[in-house]
N, C-alpha and C positions, 0 to 999 in steps of 0.2 A: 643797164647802165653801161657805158664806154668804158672801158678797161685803163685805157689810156689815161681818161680824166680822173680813173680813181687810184691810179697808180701815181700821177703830181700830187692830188688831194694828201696820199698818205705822205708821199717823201714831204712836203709841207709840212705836213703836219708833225712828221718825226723831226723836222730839221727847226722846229720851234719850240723842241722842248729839247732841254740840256742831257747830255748824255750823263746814262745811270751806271754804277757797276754790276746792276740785277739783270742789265739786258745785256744778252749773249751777242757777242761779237757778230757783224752783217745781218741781222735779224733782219732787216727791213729786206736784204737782196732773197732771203729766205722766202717770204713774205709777197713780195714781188713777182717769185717766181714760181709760185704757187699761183698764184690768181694768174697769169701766164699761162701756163698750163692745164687752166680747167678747159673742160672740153667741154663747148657749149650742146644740146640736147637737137638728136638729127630726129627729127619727128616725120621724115618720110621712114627712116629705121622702123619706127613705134609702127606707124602704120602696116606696112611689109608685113610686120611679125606677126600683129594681131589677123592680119588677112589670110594669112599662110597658117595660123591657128585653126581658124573657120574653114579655113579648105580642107583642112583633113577632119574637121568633124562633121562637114557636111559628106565628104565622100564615106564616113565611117556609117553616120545615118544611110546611107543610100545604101549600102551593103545591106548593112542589117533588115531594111525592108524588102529589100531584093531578097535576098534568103529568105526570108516571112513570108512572101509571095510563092515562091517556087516550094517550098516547101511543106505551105499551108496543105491540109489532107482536104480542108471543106472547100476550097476552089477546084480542086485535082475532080473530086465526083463531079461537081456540079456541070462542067465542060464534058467529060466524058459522057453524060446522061444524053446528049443530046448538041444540035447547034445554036448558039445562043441568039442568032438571029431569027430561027426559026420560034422558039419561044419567045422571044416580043414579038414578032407579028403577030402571035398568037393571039397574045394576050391581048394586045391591042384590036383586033379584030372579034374579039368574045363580045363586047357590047355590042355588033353588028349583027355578027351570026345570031343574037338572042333576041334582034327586035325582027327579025326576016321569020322565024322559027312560028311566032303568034300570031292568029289569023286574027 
């Protein structure tokens, strides 16, 4: 809603009813200058924050697996045993080697 328009709407509306002695002295300027001052909602802000949230818990993820990785003991044997290239060739090559084998 326009500020402007609800800011006549109210002086209208105040200036149509008689003044009381229960209402505090510039009530309306109070009033006024409250809705003035609301600070309407910066939703590129929102966004920012919540992405800048996800950035650090996806870097904090990638830590943690990184550590997981490097420090894993059953990755550390399996590399050292051997090249890992030369074991898929292997492997891959054992169905051949065993039909050539059979006369």
């Amino acid at each position: 809603m326009n500020l402007d328009e609800l800011q006549k709407k109210l002086i209208a509306a105040a200036r149509t009813e008689a003044p009381v002695d229960r209402v505090p002295y510039a009530f309306e300027k109070r009033v006024t200058a409250l809705l003035a001052s609301r600070v309407t909602a910066d939703n590129l802000a929102l966004w920012v924050r919540g992405l800048w949230r996800a950035a650090v818990s996806c870097v904090a993820i990638t830590l943690l697996c990184g550590a997981w990785a490097f420090f894993n003991p059953a990755t550390s044997t399996a590399t050292a045993s051997g090249d890992l290239s030369q074991s898929f060739e292997n492997t891959l090559l054992a169905s051949v080697d065993q039909g050539d084998q059979s006369p």
